[in-house]
MDTraj code that builds the backbone (N, CA, C; nanometers):
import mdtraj as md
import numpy as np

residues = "UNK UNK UNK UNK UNK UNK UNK UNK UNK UNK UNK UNK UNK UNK UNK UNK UNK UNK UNK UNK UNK UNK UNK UNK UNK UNK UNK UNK UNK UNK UNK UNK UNK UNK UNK UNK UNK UNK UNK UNK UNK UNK UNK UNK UNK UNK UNK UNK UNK UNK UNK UNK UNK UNK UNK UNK UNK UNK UNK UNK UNK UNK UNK UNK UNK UNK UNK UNK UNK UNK UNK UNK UNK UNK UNK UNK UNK UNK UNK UNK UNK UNK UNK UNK".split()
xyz = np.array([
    [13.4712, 13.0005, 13.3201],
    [13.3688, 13.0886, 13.3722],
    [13.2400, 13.0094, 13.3897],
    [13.1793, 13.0166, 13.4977],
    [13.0704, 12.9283, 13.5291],
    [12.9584, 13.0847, 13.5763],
    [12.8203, 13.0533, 13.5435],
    [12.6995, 13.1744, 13.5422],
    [12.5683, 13.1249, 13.6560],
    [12.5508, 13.1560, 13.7669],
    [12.4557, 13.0807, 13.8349],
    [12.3392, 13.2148, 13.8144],
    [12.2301, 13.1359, 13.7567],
    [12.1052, 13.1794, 13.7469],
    [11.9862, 13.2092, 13.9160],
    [11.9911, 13.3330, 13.9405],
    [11.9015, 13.3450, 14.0791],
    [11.7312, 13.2957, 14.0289],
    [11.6517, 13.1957, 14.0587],
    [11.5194, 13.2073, 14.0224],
    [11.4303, 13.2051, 14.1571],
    [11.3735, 13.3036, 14.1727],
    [11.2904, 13.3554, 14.2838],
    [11.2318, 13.1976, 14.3186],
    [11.2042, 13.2093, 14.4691],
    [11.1106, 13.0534, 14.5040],
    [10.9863, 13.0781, 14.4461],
    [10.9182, 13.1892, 14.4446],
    [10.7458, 13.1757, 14.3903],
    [10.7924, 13.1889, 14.2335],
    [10.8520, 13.1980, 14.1504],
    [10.8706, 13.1726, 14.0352],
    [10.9125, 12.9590, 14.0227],
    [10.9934, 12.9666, 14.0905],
    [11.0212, 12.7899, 14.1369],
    [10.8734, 12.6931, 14.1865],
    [10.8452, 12.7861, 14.2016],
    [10.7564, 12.6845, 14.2760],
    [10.6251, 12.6819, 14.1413],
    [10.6413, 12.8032, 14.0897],
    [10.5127, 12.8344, 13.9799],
    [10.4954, 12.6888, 13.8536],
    [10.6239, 12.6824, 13.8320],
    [10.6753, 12.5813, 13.6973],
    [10.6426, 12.4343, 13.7731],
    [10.5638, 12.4435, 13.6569],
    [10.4650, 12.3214, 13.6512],
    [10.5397, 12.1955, 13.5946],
    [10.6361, 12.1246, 13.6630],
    [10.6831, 12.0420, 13.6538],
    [10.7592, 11.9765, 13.7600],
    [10.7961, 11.8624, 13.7778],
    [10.8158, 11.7675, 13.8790],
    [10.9473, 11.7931, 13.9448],
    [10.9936, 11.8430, 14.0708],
    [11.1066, 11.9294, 14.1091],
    [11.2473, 11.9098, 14.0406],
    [11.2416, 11.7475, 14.0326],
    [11.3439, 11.6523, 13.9884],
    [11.4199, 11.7550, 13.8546],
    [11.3197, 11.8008, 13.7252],
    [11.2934, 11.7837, 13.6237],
    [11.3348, 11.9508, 13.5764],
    [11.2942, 11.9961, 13.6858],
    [11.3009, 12.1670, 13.6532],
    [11.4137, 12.2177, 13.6370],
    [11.5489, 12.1886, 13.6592],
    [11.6809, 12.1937, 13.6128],
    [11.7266, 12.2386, 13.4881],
    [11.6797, 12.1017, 13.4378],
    [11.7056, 12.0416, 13.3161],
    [11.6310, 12.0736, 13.2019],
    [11.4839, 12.0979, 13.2308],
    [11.3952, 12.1548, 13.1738],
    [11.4504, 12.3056, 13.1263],
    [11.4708, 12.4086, 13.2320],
    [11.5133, 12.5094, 13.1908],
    [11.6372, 12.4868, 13.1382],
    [11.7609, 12.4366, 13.1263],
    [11.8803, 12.4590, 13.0747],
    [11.7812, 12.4143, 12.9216],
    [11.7289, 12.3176, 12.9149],
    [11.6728, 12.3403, 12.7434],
    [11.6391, 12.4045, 12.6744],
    [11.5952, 12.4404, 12.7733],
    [11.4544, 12.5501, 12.7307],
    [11.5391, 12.7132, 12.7148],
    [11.6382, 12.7153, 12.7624],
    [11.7460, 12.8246, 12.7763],
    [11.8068, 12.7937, 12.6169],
    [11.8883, 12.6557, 12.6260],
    [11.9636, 12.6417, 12.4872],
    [11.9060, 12.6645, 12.3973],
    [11.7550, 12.6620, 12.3951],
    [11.6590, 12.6643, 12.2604],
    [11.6677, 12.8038, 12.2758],
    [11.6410, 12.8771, 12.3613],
    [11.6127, 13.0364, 12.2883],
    [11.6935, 13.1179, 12.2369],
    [11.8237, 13.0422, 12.2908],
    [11.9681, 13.0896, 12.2503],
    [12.0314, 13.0530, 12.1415],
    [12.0062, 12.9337, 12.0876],
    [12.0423, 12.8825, 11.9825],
    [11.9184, 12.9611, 11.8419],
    [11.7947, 12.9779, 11.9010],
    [11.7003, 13.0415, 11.7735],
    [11.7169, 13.1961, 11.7689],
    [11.7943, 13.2603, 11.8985],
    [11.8105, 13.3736, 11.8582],
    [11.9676, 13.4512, 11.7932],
    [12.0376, 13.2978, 11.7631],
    [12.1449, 13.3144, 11.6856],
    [12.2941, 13.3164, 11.8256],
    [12.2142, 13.3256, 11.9430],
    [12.3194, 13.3910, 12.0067],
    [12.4065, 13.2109, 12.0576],
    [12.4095, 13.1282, 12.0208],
    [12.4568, 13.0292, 12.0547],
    [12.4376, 12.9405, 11.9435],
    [12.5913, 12.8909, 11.9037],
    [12.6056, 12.8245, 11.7991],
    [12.5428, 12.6699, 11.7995],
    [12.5369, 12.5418, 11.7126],
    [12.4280, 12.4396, 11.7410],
    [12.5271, 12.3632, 11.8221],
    [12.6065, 12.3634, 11.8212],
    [12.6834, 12.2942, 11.9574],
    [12.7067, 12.3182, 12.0618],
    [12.6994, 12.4480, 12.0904],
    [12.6460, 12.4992, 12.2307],
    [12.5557, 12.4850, 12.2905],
    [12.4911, 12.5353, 12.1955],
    [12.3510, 12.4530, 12.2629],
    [12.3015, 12.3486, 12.3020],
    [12.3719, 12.2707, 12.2132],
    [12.3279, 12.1307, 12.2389],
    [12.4077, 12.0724, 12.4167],
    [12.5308, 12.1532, 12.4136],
    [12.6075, 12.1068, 12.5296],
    [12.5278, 12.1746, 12.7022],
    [12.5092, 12.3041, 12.6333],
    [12.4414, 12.3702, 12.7672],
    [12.2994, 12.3165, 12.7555],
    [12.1884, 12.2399, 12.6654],
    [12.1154, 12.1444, 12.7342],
    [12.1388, 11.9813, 12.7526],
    [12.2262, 11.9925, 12.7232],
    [12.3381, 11.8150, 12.7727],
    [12.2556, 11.7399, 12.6742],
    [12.2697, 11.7157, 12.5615],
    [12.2111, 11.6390, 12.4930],
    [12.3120, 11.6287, 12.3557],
    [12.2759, 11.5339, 12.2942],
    [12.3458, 11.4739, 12.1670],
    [12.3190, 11.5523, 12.0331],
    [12.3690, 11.5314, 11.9473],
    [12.2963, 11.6346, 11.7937],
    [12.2272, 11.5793, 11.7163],
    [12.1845, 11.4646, 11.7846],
    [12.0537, 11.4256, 11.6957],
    [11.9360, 11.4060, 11.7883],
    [11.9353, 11.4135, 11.9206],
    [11.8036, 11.4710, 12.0180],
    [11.7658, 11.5762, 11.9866],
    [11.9111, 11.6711, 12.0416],
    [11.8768, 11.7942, 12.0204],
    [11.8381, 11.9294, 11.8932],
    [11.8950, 11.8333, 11.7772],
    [11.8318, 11.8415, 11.6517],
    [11.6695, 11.7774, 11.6296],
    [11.6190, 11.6848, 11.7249],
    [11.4999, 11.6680, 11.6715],
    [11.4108, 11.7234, 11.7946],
    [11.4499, 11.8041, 11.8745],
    [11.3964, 11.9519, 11.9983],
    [11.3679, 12.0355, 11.9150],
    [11.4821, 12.0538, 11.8163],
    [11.4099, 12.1924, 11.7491],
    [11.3548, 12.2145, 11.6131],
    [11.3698, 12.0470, 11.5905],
    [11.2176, 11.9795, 11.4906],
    [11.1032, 12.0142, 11.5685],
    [11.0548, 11.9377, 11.6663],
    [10.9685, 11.9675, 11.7241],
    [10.9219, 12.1171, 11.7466],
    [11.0014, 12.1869, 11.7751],
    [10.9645, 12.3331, 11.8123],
    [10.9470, 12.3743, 11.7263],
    [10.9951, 12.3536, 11.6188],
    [10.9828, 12.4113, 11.4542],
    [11.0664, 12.5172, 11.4211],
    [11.2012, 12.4821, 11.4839],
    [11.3078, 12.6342, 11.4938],
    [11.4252, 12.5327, 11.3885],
    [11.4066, 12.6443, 11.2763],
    [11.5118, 12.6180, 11.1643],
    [11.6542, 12.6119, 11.2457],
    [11.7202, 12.5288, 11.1617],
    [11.8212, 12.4518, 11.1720],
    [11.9401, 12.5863, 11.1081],
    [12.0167, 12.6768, 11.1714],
    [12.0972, 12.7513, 11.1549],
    [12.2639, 12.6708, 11.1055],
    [12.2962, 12.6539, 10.9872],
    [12.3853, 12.5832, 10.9525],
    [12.5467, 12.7072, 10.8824],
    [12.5979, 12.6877, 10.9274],
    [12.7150, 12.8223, 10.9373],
    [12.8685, 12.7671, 10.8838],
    [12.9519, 12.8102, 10.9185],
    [13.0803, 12.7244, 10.9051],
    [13.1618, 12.6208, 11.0513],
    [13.0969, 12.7190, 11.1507],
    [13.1672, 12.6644, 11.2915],
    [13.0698, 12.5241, 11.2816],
    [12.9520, 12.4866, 11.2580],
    [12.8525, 12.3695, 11.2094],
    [12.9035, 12.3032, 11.0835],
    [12.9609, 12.3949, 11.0154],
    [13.0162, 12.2747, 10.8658],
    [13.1528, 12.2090, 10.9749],
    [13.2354, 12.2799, 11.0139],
    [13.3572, 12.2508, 11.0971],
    [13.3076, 12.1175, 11.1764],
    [13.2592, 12.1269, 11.2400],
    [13.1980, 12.0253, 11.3906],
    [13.1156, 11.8962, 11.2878],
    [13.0968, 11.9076, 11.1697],
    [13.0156, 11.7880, 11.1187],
    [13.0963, 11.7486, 11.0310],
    [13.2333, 11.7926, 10.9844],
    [13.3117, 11.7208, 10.9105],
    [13.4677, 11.6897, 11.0222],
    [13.4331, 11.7027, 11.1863],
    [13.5385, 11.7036, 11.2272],
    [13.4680, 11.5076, 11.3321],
    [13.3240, 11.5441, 11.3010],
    [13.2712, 11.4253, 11.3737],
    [13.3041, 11.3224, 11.2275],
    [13.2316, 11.3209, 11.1194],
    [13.2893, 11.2705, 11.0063],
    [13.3975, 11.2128, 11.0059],
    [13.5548, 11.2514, 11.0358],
    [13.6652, 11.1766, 11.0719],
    [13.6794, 11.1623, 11.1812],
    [13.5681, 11.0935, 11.2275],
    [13.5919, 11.0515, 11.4199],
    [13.6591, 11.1281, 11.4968],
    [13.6433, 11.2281, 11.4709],
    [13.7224, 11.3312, 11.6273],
    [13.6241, 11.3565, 11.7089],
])
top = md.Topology()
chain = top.add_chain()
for i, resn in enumerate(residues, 1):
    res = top.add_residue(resn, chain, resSeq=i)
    for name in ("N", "CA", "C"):
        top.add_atom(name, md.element.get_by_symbol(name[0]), res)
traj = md.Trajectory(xyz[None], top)
């Protein structure tokens, strides 16, 4: 299942950032609100803003959004642990 987002051109054009950039910017900026409002686990997030788990662990240092640690997160850090 793939989700295409409609964003109006005067909303596109509003975001103050370099056209290149605005993509990518929002898919982050998406994973972050989704991941702090529980609704996306930390590996999802990290995948729907294409980034690694230690960037994207230090995104939401920066933002100052606690680190939600669960079992599907104990799973994924003891499955990287034996190199899978």
């Amino acid at each position: 299942m793939s989700v295409q987002l409609h964003i109006p051109d005067s909303v596109a054009r509003a975001i103050r950032l370099p056209e290149e950039r605005i993509a990518q910017e929002l898919l982050e900026e998406l994973a972050i609100a989704l991941y702090a409002q529980g609704i996306l686990s930390f590996g999802k997030a990290r995948e729907l803003a294409g980034m690694g788990k230690f960037e994207f662990g230090q995104l939401l240092g920066k933002r100052g959004i606690p680190r939600h640690y669960g079992r599907e997160e104990l799973e994924d850090d003891l499955k990287y642990a034996r190199g899978k």
